[in-house]
N, C-alpha and C positions, 0 to 999 in steps of 0.2 A: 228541852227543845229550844227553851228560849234565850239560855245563854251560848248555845249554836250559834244561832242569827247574831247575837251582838257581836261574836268572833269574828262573824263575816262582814260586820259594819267596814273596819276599815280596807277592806281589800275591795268593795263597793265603792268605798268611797276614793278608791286609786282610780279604778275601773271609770268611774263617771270623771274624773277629773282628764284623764286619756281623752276618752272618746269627745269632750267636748273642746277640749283644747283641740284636736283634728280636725272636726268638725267645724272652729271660728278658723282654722287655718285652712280650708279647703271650699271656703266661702267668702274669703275676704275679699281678693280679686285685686284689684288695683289700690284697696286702702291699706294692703299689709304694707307694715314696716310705715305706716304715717309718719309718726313721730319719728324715726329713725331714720327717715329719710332727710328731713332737718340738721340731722348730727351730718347725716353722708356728704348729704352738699354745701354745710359748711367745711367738712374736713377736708374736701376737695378743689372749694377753692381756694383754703386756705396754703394744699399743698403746692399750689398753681400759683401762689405767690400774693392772692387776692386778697383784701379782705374778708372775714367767714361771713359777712352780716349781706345781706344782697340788698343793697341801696337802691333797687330799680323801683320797687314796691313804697307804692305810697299808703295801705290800707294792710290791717295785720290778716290774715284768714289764709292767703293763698297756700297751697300745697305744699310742703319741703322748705318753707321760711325761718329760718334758725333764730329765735328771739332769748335765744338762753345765754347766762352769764359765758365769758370766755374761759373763765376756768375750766368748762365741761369737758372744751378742745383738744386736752391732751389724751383723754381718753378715748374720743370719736379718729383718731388721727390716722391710727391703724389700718380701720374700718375703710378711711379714705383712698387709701392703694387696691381697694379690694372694687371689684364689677358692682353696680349697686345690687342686682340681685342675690350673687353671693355672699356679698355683706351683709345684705338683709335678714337673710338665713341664719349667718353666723350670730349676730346679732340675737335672731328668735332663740337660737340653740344655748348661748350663753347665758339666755333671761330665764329659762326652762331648768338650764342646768342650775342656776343659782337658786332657784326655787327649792328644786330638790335638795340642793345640799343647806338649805334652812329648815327643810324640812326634818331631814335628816336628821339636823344637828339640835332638834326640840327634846326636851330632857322626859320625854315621855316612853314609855312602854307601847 
């Protein structure tokens, strides 16, 4: 019986990871995509011809503030032609998927 239950360790352990990842995603509200939203609106007014760095701000904290090297920029750039919500999205779906495929890719049984 009890190396039943350890068989079913990792399929619990899929299970809890789901339902909690839903769960931080169905309660976030207006702080999903925080950090991401930093890539968004520097990649947007970058594509707008702007500088990415917003010079209005005199104090680091405010919401969607891009303080990250410019190298980041060709990566976020994409993201910048896309609505911020469905960027935000894609964004979550591509951190999830890459997750998975490191999980995936662990040399374990």
């Amino acid at each position: 019986m009890g190396v039943a239950l350890w068989r079913l360790l990792p399929v619990l352990a899929v299970a809890v990871f789901f339902v909690t990842t839903a769960a931080t995603l169905a309660v976030a509200g207006d702080t999903l995509g925080y950090a991401f939203r930093a890539y968004h609106n520097a990649a947007v007014r970058l594509l707008a011809g702007q500088p990415p760095y917003d010079t209005s701000y005199v104090v680091a904290g405010p919401f969607g503030l891009f303080f990250y090297p410019p190298t980041f920029l060709p990566l976020a750039l994409p993201f910048g032609m896309l609505p911020v919500g469905l960027a935000t999205w894609t964004w979550i779906g591509m951190l999830l998927a890459a997750f998975g495929a490191g999980v995936a890719a662990m040399p374990v049984a």
